[in-house]
N, C-alpha and C positions, 0 to 999 in steps of 0.2 A: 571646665569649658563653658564659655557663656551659652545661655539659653536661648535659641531660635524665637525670633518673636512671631506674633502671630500675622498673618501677610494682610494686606488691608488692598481689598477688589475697590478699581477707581477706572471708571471711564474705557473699560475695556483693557484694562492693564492693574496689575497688581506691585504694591509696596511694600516692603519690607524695612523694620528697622532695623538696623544693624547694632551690636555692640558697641560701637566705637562712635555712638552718636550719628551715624550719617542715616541717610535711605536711601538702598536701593531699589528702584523702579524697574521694568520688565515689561515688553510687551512681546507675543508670540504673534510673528506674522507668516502667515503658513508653514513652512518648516524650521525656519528661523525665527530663534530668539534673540530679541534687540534688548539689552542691559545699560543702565548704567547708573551712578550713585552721585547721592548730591548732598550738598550739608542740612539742609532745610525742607521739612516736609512739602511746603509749598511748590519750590524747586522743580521736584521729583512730579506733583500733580501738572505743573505747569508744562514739562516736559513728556509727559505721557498725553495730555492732548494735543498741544504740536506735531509731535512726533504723528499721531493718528489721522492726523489732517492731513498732514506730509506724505502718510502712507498712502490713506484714501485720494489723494488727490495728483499723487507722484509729482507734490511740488520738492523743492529746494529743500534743505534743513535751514533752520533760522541762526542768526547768527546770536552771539553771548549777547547782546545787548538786549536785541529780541527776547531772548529766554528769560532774561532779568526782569521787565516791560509785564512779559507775561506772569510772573511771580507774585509783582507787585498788584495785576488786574487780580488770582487770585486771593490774595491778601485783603482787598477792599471787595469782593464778591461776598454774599454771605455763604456761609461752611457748608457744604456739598455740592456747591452751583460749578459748573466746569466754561473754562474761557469761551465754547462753540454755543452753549445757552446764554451766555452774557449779552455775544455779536449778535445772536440771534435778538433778544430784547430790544437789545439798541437800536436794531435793523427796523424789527417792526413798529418802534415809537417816535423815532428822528427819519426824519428826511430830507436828502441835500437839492429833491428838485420841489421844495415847496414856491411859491408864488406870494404876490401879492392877492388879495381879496377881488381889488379891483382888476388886476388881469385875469385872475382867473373866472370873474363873469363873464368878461370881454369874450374868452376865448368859450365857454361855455355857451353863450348864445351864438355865436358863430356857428359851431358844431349845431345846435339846435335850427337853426336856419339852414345849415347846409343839409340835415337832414329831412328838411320839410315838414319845419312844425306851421301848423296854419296863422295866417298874421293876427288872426284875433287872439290864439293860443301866447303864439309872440310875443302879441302887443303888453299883454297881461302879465307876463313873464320879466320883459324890459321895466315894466312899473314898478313892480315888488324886487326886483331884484337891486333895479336902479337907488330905488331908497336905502338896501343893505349897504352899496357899495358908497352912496354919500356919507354912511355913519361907520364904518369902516375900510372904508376905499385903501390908505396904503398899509394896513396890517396885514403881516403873512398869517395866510390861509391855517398854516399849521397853527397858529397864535390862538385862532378863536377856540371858547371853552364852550359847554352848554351853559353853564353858570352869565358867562357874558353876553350869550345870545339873550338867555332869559330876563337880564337885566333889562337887558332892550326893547325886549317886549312889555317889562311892565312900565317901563318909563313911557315910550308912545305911547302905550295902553291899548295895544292890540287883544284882543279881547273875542269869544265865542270863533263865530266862521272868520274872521281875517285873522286870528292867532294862526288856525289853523293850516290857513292858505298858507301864510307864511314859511311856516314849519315845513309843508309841504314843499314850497320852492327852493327853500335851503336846504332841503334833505336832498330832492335832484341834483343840486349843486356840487355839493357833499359826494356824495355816490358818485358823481362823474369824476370829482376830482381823485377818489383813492383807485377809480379804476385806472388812470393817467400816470399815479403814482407820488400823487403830491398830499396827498394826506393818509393817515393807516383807518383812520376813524371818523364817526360820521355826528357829530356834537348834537344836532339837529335832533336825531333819536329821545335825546333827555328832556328835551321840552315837552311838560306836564300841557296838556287840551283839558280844560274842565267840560265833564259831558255839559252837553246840549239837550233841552229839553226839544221833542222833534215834532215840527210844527207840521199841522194837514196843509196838503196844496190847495188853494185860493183858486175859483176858479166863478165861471160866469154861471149865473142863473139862467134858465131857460127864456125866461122874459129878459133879461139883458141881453144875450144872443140874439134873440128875434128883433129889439132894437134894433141892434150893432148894424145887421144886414139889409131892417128897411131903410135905414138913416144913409150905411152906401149905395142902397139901391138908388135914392134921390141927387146924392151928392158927391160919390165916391164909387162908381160902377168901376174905374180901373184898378180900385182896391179890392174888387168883388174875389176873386180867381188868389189871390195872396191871403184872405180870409177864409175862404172855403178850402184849403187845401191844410190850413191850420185846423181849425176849429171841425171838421168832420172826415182829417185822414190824422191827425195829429201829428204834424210836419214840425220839427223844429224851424226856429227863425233861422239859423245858418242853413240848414239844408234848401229853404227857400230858395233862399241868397245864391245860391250855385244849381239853380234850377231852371229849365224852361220849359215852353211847352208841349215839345216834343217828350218830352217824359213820362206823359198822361196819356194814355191808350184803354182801350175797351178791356184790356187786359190786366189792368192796375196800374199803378203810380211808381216808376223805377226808379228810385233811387239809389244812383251812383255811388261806390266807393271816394268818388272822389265829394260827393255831396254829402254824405253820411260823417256823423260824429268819429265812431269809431273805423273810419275807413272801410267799411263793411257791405257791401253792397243788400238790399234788399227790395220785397216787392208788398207794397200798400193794395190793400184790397179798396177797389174802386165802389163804394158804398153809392146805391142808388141817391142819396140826397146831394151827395156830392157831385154825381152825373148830373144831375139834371140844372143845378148850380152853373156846372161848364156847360151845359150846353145854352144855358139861358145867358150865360157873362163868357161865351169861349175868349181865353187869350191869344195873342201869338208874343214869338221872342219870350225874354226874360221875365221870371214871376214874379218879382222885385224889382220895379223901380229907382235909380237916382234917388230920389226924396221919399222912400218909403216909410221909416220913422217920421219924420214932419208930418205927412199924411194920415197917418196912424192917428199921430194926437188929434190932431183937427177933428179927424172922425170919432173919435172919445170923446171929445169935448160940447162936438156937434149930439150924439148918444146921450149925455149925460150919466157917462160909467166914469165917474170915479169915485174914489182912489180905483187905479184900473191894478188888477192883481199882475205878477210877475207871472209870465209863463200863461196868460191867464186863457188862451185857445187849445193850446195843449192839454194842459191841465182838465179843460173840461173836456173835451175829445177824451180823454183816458178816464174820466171819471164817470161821463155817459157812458160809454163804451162796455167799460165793465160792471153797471146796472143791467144793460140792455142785453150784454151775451152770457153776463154771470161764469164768465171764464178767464180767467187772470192773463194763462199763456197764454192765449188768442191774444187780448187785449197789450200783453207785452210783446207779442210780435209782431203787429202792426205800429208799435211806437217805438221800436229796436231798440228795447231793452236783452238783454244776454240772457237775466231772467226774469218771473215774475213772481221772486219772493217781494220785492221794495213795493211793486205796485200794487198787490195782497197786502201788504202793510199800511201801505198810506191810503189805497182808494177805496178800501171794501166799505160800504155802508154810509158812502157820501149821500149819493141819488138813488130813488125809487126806480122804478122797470119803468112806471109811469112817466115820470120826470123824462126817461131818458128817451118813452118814445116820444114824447113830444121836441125833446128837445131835436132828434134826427127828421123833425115830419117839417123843420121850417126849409121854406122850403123861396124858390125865388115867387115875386107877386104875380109875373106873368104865367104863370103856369094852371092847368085847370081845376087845381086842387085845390091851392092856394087863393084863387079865385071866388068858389064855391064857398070854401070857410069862408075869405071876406063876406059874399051875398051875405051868409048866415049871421054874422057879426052885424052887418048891416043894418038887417031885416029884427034880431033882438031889441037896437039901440031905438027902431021905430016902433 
């Protein structure tokens, strides 16, 4: 009597080879056992996950042609992979709603607009994007590699902070689209950023400041109120920009969620140098100007501050600031930072306590402080 082979565990069902060259396959589905025998090991595995699927899923049995189909998928699978991890693979690396490049920015900045990205944010987004989509505009989305993107980076020759950006804008892209379901992965990821050596912020000297202020005081008084709200509460330029002067009270300086970078609302301590500033130059309406850039330069140029540093009223408001209180979070939370590891990092040990009180004592001409030090200035030079 031939000898019982040993049974071979498959996919939730077990095989058997039989004497007479066949296999049969078996699977227990609660109290029923489902049998039956095939000439081909394949066959028999092909037929034991069908069959499973069928169960779990109470579809239809498939038909011979089907089962053959299935024979043949695992015949080319490598040996122990089953047809439901094959689909699965496939599933997750093909997909039949990929795009084109250039529609799917189209439709990405659409959604970005419709969600109220700000138009500066926008504006920055349409430039860098708009250039991916002139050097691949009709390749499907699924098409691009990281290898292809990288090509492209070293051929323009985007390089340190614009590689970066870049990556950055393509990674959103990327990410929006596997959420949509038009790509499984995100190529953007694999582009290498060479570190950056990190530069200190650029910022005004105390005697440049005191310039800047007597030079609008002569020729630029409607600049005064847009310079003082920078340079001694440390007001970004956008938040300016959607500011007026209803916003300034004895109470501090309100800035609106809808004024604020990170949509966050917060409250600016109203620092005596800056009161006396607004009460010497009060605004009304908008803190910004039509032509406030244009006026800017004239007044730098009238100053004689250049090269004029980026960010460069800020930057010194954050940098006096935390000489003057020698407290980081303070100093980060008047410039609505989240926190104040970055500004311990970049600003500790720029200005002296000195420096910084001088630099908060400038103060407007008309005032009787400001007066007295000129007498004394005066009365030195005679």
């Amino acid at each position: 009597m031939p000898r019982k082979s040993k049974p071979t565990h498959y996919n939730g069902g077990i095989i058997r080879a039989t004497p007479y060259g066949t296999h049969r396959a078996e699977i227990n589905h609660g109290a029923q056992r489902i049998r039956r025998s095939f000439p081909t090991l394949l066959e028999a595995r092909a037929w034991i996950d069908i069959t499973q699927i069928a169960l779990h899923n109470e579809t239809i049995p498939l038909t011979a042609a089907q089962m053959r189909d299935a024979a043949t998928a695992l015949q080319i699978a490598p040996d122990g992979v089953s047809l439901s991890e094959t689909a699965r693979y496939y599933t997750q690396t093909h997909t039949s709603a990929s795009m084109t490049v250039q529609a799917a920015i189209a439709a990405f900045l659409r959604d970005k607009e419709r969600a109220g990205l700000r138009e500066r944010s926008l504006s920055t987004l349409k430039h860098r994007l708009g250039n991916v989509s002139a050097e691949f505009g009709p390749t499907n989305l699924d098409a691009l590699t990281t290898e292809t993107l990288a090509a492209w980076f070293d051929r323009v020759g985007f390089q340190g902070v614009n590689r970066k950006n870049y990556r950055k804008e393509l990674g959103s892209l990327f990410n929006w689209a596997i959420k949509r379901g038009h790509l499984t992965r995100n190529p953007a990821l694999g582009i290498t950023i060479p570190r950056m050596d990190e530069r200190l912020p650029e910022f005004l000297t105390v005697e440049q400041t005191q310039t800047l202020f007597r030079t609008a005081e002569r020729t630029a008084t409607g600049l005064i109120p847009y310079l003082a709200l920078a340079a001694f509460a440390g007001l970004r330029r956008a938040e300016l920009e959607r500011m007026d002067a209803s916003a300034i009270t004895i109470e501090g300086i309100r800035v609106t969620a809808q004024a604020a970078k990170l949509r966050q609302q917060r409250w600016v301590t109203l620092l005596p140098t800056l009161a006396k500033w607004w009460t010497a130059y009060p605004p009304t309406g908008p803190i910004t100007g039509p032509n406030v850039r244009r006026e800017l330069d004239r007044l730098i140029d009238a100053a004689g501050i250049r090269p004029w540093p980026q960010n460069a009223l800020r930057h010194s408001f954050a940098t006096y600031h935390l000489a003057w209180t020698q407290d980081a979070a303070k100093t980060a939370h008047e410039l609505g930072h989240a926190s104040s590891d970055m500004l311990f990092r970049h600003y500790r040990g720029l200005a002296t306590q000195e420096q910084a009180r001088r630099y908060f004592e400038i103060l407007p001409e008309n005032t009787p402080k400001e007066k007295a030090q000129n007498a004394q200035k005066m009365s030195r030079k005679s």
